[in-house]
C-alpha positions in Angstrom: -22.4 -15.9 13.5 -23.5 -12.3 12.5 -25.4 -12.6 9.0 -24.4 -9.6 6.6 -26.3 -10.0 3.3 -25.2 -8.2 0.1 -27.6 -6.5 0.1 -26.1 -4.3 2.5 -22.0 -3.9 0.8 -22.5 -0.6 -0.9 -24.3 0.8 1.8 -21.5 -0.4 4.2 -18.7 1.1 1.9 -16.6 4.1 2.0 -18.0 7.0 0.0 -20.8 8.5 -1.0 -24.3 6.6 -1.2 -25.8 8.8 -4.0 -25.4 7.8 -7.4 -24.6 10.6 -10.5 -26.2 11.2 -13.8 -24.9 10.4 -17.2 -25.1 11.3 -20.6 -28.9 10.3 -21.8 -28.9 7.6 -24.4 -29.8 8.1 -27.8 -33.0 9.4 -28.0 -34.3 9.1 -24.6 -35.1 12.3 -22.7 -34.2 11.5 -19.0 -30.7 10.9 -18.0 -29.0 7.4 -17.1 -28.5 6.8 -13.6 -24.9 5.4 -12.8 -22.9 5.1 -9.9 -18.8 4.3 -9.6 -17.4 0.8 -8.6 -13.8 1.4 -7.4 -10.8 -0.4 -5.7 -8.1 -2.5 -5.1 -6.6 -5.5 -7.2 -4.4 -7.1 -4.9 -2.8 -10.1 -3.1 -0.6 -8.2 -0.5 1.3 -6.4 -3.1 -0.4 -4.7 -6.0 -1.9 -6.0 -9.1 -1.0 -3.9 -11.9 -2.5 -4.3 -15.7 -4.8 -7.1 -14.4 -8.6 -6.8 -16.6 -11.5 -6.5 -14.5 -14.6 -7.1 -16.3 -18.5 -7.2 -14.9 -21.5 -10.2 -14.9 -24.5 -8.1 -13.3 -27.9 -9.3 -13.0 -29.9 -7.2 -15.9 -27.5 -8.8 -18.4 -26.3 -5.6 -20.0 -22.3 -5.5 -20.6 -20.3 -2.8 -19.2 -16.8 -2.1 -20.5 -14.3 -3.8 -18.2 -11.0 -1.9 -17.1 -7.5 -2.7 -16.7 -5.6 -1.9 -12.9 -3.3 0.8 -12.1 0.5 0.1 -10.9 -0.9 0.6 -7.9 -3.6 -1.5 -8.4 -6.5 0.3 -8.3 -9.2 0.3 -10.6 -12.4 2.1 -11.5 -15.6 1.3 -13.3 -18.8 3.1 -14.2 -22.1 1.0 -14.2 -25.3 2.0 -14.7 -27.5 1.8 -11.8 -30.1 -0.9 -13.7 -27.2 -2.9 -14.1 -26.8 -4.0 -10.3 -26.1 -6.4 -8.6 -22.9 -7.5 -10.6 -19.8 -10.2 -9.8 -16.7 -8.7 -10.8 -13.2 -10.6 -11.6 -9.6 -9.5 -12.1 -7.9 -11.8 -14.5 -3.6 -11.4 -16.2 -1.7 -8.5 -15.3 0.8 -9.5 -12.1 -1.4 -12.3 -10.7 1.2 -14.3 -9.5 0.9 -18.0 -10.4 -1.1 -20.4 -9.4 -4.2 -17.7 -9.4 -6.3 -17.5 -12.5 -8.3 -14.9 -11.1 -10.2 -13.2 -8.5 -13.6 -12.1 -7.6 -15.8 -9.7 -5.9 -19.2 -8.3 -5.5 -21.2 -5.3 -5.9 -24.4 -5.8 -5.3 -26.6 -2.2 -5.5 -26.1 0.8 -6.8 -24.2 3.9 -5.1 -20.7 5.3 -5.1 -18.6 2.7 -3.1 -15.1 0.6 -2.7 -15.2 -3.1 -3.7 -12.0 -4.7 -3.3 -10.9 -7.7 -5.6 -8.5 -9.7 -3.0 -8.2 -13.5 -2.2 -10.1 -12.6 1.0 -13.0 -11.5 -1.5 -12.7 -14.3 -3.7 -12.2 -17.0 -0.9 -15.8 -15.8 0.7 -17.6 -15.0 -2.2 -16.7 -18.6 -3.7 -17.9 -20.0 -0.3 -21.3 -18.1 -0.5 -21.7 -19.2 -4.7 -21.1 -22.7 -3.1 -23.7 -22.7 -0.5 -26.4 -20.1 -2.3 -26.2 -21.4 -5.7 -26.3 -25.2 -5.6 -22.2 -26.1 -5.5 -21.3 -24.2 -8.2 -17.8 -22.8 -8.6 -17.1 -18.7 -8.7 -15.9 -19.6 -12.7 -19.0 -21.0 -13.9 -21.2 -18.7 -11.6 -19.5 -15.8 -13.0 -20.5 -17.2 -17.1 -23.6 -17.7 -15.9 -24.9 -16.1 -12.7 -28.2 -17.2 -10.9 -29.7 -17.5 -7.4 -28.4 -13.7 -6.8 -30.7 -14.0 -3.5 -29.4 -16.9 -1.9 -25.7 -15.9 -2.3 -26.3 -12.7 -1.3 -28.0 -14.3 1.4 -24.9 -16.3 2.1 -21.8 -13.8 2.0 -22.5 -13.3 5.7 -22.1 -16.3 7.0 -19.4 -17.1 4.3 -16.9 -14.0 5.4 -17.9 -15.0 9.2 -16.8 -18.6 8.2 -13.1 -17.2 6.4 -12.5 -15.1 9.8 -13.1 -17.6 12.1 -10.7 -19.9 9.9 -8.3 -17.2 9.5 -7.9 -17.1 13.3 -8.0 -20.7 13.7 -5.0 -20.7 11.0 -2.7 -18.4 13.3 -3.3 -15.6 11.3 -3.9 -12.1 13.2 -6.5 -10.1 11.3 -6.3 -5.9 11.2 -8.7 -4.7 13.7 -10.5 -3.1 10.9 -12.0 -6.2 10.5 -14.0 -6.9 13.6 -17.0 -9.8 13.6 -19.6 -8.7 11.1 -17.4 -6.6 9.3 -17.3 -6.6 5.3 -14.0 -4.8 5.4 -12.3 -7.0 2.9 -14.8 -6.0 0.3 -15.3 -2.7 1.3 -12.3 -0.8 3.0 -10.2 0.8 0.6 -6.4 0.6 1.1 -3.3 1.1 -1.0 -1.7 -1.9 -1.8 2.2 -2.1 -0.8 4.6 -4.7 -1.7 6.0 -4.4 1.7 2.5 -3.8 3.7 2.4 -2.1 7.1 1.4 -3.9 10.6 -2.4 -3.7 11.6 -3.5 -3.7 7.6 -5.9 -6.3 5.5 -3.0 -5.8 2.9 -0.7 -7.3 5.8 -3.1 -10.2 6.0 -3.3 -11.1 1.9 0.7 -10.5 2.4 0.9 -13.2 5.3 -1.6 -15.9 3.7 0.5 -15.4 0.4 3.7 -16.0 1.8 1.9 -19.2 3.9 0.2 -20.6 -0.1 3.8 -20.6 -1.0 5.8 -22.1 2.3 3.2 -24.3 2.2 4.3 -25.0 -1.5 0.9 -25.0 -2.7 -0.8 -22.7 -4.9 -3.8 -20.5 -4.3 -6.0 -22.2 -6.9 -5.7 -25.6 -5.1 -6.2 -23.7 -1.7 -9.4 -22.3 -3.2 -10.6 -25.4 -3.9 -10.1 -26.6 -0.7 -11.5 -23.9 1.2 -14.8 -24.1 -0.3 -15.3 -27.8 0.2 -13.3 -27.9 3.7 -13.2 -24.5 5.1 -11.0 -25.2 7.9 -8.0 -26.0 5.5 -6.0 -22.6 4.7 -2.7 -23.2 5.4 -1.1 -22.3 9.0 0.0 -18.3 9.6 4.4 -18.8 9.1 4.8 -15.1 9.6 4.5 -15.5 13.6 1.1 -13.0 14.0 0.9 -10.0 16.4 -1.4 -7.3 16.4 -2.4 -7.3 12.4 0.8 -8.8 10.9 4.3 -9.9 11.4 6.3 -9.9 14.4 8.3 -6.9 14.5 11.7 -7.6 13.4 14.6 -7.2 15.5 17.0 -5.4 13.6 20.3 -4.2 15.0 22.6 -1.3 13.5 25.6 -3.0 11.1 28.6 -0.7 11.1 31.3 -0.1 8.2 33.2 -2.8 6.4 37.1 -3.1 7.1 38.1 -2.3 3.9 41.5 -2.7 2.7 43.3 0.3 1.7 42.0 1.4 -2.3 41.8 4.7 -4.4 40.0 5.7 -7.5 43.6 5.2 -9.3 43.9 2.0 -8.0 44.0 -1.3 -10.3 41.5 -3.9 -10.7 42.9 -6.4 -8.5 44.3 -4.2 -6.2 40.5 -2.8 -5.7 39.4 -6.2 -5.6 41.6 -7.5 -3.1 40.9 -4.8 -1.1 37.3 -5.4 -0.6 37.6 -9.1 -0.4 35.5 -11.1 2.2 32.0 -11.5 3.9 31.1 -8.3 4.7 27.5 -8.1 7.4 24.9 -5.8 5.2 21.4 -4.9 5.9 18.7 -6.5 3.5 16.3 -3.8 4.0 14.2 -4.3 0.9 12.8 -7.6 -0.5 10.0 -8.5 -3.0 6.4 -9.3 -1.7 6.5 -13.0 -0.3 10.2 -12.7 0.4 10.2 -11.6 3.8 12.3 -14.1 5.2 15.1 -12.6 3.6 14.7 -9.5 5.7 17.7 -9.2 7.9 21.2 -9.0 8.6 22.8 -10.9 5.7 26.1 -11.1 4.5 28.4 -9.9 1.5 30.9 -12.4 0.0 33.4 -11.2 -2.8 36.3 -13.5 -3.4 38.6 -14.7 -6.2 41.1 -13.0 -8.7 40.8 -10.8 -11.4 40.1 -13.1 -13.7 38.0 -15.2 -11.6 36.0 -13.6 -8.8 32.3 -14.2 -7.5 30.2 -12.6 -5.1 27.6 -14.3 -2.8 24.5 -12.8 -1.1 22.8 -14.4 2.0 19.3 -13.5 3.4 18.0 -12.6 6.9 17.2 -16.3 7.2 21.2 -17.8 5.6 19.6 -18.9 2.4 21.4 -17.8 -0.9 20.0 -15.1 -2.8 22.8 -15.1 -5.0 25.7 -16.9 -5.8 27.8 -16.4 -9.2 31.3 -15.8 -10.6 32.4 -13.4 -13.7 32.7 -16.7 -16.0 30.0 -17.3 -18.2 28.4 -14.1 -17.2 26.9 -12.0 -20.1 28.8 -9.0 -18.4 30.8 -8.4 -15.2 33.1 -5.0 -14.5 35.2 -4.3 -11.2 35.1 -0.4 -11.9 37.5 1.3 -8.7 37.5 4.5 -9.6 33.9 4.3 -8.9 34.1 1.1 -6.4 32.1 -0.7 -8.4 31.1 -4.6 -8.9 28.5 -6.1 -10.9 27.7 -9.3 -12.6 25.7 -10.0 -15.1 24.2 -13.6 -16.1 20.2 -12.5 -16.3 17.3 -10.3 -14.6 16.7 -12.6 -12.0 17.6 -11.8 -8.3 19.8 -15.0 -8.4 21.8 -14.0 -12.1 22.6 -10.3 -11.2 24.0 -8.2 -8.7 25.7 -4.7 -8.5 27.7 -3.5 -5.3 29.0 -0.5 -4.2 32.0 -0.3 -2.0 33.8 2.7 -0.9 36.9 2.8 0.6 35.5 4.3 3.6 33.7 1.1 3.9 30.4 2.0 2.7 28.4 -1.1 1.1 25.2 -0.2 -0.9 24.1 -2.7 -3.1 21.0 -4.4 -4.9 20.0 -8.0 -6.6 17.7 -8.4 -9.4 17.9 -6.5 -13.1 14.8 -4.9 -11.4 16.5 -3.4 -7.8 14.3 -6.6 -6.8 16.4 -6.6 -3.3 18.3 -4.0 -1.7 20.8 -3.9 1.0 23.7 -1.8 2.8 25.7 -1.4 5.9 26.3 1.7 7.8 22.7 1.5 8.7 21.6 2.7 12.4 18.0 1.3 12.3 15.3 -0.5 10.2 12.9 -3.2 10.1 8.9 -2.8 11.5 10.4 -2.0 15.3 9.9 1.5 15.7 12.8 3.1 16.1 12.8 5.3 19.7 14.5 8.6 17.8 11.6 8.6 15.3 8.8 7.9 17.8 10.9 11.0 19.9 9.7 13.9 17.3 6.1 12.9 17.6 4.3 15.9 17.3 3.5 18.7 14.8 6.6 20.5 13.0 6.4 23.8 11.1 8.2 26.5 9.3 7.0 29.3 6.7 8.2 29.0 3.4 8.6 30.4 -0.1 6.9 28.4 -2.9 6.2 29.4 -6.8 2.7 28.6 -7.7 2.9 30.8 -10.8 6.0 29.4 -12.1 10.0 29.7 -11.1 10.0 32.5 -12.8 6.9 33.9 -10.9 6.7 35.8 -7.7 6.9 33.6 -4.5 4.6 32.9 -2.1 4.7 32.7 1.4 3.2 29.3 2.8 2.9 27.3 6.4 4.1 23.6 5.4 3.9 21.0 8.1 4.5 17.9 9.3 2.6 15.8 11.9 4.6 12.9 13.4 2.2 10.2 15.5 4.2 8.2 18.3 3.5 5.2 16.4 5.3 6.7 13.8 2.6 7.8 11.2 3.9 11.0 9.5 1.9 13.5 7.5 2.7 16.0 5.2 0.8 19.2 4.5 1.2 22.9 3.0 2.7 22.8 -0.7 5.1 22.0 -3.0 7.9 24.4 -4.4 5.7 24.7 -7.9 2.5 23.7 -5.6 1.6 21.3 -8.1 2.3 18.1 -5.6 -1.2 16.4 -4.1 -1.6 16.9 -0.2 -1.5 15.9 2.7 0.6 13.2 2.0 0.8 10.3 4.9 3.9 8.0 5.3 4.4 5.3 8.3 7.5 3.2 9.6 6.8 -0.7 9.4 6.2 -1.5 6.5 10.0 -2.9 6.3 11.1 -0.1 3.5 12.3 2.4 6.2 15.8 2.7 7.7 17.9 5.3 9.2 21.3 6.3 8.2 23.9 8.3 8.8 24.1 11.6 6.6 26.0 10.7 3.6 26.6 14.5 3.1 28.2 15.2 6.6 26.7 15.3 10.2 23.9 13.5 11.8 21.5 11.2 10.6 18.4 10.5 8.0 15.3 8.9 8.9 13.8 7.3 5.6 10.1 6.4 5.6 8.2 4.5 2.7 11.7 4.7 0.4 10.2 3.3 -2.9 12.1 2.1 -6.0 15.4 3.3 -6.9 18.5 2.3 -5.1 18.9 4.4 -1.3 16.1 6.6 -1.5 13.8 7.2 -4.4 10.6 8.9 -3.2 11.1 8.6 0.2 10.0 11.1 2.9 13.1 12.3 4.7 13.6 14.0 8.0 16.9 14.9 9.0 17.9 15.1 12.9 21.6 16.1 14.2 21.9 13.0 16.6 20.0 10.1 17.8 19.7 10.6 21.5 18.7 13.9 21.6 17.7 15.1 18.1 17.4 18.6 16.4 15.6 18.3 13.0 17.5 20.4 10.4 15.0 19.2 7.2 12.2 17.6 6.6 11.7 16.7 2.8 10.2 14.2 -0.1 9.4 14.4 -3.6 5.9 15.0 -4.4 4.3 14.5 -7.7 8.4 15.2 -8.7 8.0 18.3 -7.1 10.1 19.1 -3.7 8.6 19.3 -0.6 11.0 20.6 2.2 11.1 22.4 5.3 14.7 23.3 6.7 14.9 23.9 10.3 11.3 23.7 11.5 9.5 24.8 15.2 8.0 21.9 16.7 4.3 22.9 18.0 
């Protein structure tokens, strides 16, 4: 096995090496050395408002930080200071995990990840370096910095080759003697793309809970038995889950309904089990993902709805009585019932008398789904992986205000055929960051039809919000052989947006 000691992680992170001056302390001359620890909280998804605190070697404290929504922290320590152990404790740690832990062993600018890869191999190396003591009590009281930083190679060597033992497909940004799960920074996404080390924390999650154990107890395990993680249930392929197969679902055969029409003439006429596309589900959840299916039944008085997953297991399954609030609303085509937050107590529904179905489970849009849905899923879809190339057009942007004179700017748009699309140029008040990179896979993209007339949307990355939210969109006239019209997203809630662009 390659050895990698600790001694080399900052080096071997992304950034810069050097480290930056500080204020000097009270009255001392020359200025404090420091350098920036920063990162990612995370167990597939992100860990928001978790508290990561520092143990380093010289014994000095350094004021700990709480983690972004996305999960991202950053700490300043002074370079005296290092090495230090770092831990992530509360915020959205699911449960069953007190808290995880990392390492930063010199100084310099670098990434450190806090992950349960981190943890898993840094808990193995505090095992074997300091004398079969746990990552808790090493981090009260560390000791024997030399021998674990000694050990950390052979202990991340030991999690990989278990990993693959376990079924589980690593990123291949993690080849042998790689410290990329310390050191490669990454957005964390509750719905990770394919070929990711957020991919890999999603899968081994979603195994710690088919297993129905929790990740303390697997922990535990690990570092006495290293060849127990539990078995890879997402099926593996190159860095994450098999692709899934997801076919278009079509329109529901409504009966006939208006705006003016009553309750129960509303509700009998979208009565049945309707097929709808789950297209968005909470981290850990992805057996939902899928072709489910809408049930709405009953009378006026007494009428339920039902929600099945990708996989036939109910997500939801409740009737108006005894709810805290319930409303058929026609004249919007409205349903909703109301007995909690919880993905299994409440559920809203749109459906149109066209047949459209848009609807979502959870007081928190926890899971969304629709029909009239052409494509979605990880599969790339062939019309998107069609307009690879680069797309411009000039446009007219205010950088000194609406009121201001314009400005004419290039904005463009790169599309990979792997379907990695990148956005550059500027914002209508050119206050939105740039470039700005979305992908397909990462199961919250889907294609439509245009709700406002012809064609067809492509959504990639559509976050929060029921449909679209912040989403990037390109709009095409047809799927076999596609003109773009637009290409748009909301930036830093500024709009982004070419109409008609020239593909390079």
């Amino acid at each position: 096995m390659p050895v990698v000691s600790l001694g080399l992680l900052l080096a071997a992170c992304g950034g810069d090496s050097s480290s930056h001056r500080g204020a000097p302390p009270p009255g001392d001359g020359d200025p404090v050395e420091t350098s920036t620890v920063s990162g990612a909280v995370a167990v597939g998804a992100p860990v928001s408002g978790a508290q990561v605190s520092l143990t380093c070697q010289s014994g000095d404290s350094v004021a700990g930080v709480v983690s972004n929504a996305n999960g991202s922290y950053t700490i300043t320590v002074p370079d005296e200071n290092f090495p230090c152990i770092l831990r992530a404790t509360g915020g959205d740690l699911p449960a069953g995990i007190a808290a995880l832990h990392s390492f930063a062993s010199s100084a310099g600018n670098a990434t450190v990840n806090l992950t349960p890869l981190t943890d898993l191999a840094l808990a193995l190396a505090i095992n074997t370096g300091a004398g079969n003591s746990s990552i808790g009590d090493w981090f009260a009281a560390p000791g024997n910095w030399t021998e674990v930083s000694a050990a950390l190679g052979d202990a991340l060597e030991t999690l990989r080759d278990t990993l693959v033992a376990a079924d589980y497909t690593l990123p291949s940004t993690w080849p042998s003697g790689s410290l990329a799960p310390f050191t490669e920074a990454f957005t964390p996404s509750a719905t990770p793309a394919q070929d990711t080390l957020d991919r890999l924390l999603e899968d081994l999650q979603a195994a710690i809970v088919d297993a129905g154990d929790t990740y303390d107890n697997v922990l535990a395990g690990f570092v006495t038995t290293p060849a127990s993680l539990p078995t890879d249930v997402s099926g593996g392929n190159e860095g994450g889950e098999t692709p899934v197969e997801t076919g278009a679902v079509g329109l529901a055969d409504f009966g006939i309904y208006s705006g003016s029409s009553t309750n129960a003439e509303f509700l009998a006429a979208v009565s049945g089990s309707w097929p709808v596309a789950i297209y968005r589900v909470p981290s850990g959840q992805g057996n939902l993902y899928g072709e489910g299916t809408l049930t709405i039944s009953g009378t006026e008085s007494d009428w339920s709805m039902t929600l099945t997953g990708g996989d036939g297991s109910t997500i939801f399954d409740r009737g108006i009585q005894g709810a805290l609030t319930g409303q058929l609303m026609p004249f919007i085509g409205q349903l909703f019932i109301n007995h909690g937050t919880s993905t299994s107590e409440y559920m809203t529904v749109f459906a149109q008398p066209d047949g459209m179905i848009e609807g979502s489970a959870g007081g928190e849009i926890d899971i969304e789904f629709r029909n009239n849905i052409v494509a979605y899923g990880e599969a790339l879809p062939d019309v998107l992986a069609g307009l690879a190339g680069t797309w411009s057009k000039e446009v007219a942007v205010y950088c000194n205000g609406p009121f201001g004179a314009p400005t004419a700017v290039t904005n463009s748009v790169t599309i990979t055929a792997t379907g990695e699309v990148t956005a550059e140029g500027e914002t209508q008040l050119c206050g939105g960051e740039l470039p700005q990179t979305y992908a397909w896979g990462g199961l919250d993209d889907f294609v439509t039809p245009n709700p406002e007339g012809e064609g067809f949307i492509i959504y990639l990355d559509s976050t929060s919000e029921v449909g679209i939210g912040n989403a990037f969109e390109i709009w095409i006239s047809e799927i076999e052989n596609p003109t773009v019209t637009k290409m748009r997203s909301f930036i830093g809630g500024e709009l982004f947006e070419m109409t008609n662009p020239t593909q390079q």
